[in-house]
N, C-alpha and C positions, 0 to 999 in steps of 0.2 A: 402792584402792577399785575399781578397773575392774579386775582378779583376781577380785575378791567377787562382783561383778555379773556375770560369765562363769561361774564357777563354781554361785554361783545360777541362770543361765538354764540351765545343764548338767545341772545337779539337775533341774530341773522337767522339762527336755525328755526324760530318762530315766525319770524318772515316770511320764508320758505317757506314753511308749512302753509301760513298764511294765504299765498301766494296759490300754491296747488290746489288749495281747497277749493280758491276764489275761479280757478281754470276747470276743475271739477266739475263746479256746478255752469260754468259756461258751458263747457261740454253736453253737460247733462241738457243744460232749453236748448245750444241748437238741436241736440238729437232730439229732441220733446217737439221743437219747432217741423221739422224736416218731416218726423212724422205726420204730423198733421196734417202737413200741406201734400205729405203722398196720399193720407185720407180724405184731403179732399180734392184732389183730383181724382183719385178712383172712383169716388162717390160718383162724381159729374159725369164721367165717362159712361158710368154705367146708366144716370139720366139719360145722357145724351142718348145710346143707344135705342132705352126706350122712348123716347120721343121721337125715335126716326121709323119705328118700326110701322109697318103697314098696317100692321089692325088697327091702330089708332086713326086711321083717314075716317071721319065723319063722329068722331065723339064729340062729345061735348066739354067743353070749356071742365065742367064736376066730375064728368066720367074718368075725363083724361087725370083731373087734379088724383080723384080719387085711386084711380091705378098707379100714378106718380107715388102718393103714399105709399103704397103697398110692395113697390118695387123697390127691390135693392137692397134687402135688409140685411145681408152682413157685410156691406159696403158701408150702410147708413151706420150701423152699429162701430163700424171698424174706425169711422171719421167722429164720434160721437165720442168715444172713449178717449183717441187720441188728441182731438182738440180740450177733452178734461185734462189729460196728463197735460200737456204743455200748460193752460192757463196754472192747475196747479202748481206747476215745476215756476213758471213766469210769476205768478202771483200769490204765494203761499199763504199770506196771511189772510185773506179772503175767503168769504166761508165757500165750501165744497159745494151748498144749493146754489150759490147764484154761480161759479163755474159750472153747475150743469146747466140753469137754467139759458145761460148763457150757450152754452154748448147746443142745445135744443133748438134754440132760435138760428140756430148755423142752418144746421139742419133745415129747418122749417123755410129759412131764406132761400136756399137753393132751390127747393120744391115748390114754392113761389115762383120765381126763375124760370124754373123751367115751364112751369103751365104759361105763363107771362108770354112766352119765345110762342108756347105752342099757338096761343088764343093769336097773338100778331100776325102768326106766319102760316097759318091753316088758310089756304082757300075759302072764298065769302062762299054761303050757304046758295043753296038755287032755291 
């Protein structure tokens, strides 16, 4: 009987452990997730800004892409690494290249996006 009774505390106590480990790493992707999505909102925010700014009146569709690229870069970086942690935390067994190359095309979507908004919604040429 006292075998039974050890054995059943050893059950539960690994359970438990079980249990916490499995809350752990829930913890661990939403905070991975949360990130993210604050990097990429900040990301856009900061597109945002420069797409609204004044010197960009009369660029071109390349000018503007081009200055899009170049804009933002510890925004661009800050959503870049954190959309890596999360797919990593999300998808572990997945090799790390295609989480970044993954991550890059985030990236590169938005910057799309935003030339996209700009080219639509610029005033027609005279």
């Amino acid at each position: 009987m006292r075998m039974l009774m050890v054995g059943a505390a050893l059950v539960m106590m690994t359970s438990a452990a079980m249990i916490s480990s499995v809350m752990a790493d829930d913890d661990d992707a939403k905070g991975a997730q949360k990130l993210a999505m604050q990097g990429r909102d900040d990301y856009w925010h900061c597109l945002a800004r420069e797409y609204s700014r004044d010197s960009n009146q009369g660029k071109s569709e390349q000018d503007f892409g081009r200055s899009v690229a170049g804009a933002c870069p510890s925004e661009r970086q800050y959503y870049r690494v954190a959309l890596l942690d999360f797919l990593t935390t999300q998808y572990p067994t997945i090799d790390g290249g295609a989480h970044l190359a993954t991550a890059n095309r985030a990236v590169e979507a938005a910057q799309k996006d935003i030339v996209t908004a700009f080219v639509k919604h610029r005033p027609p040429q005279k």
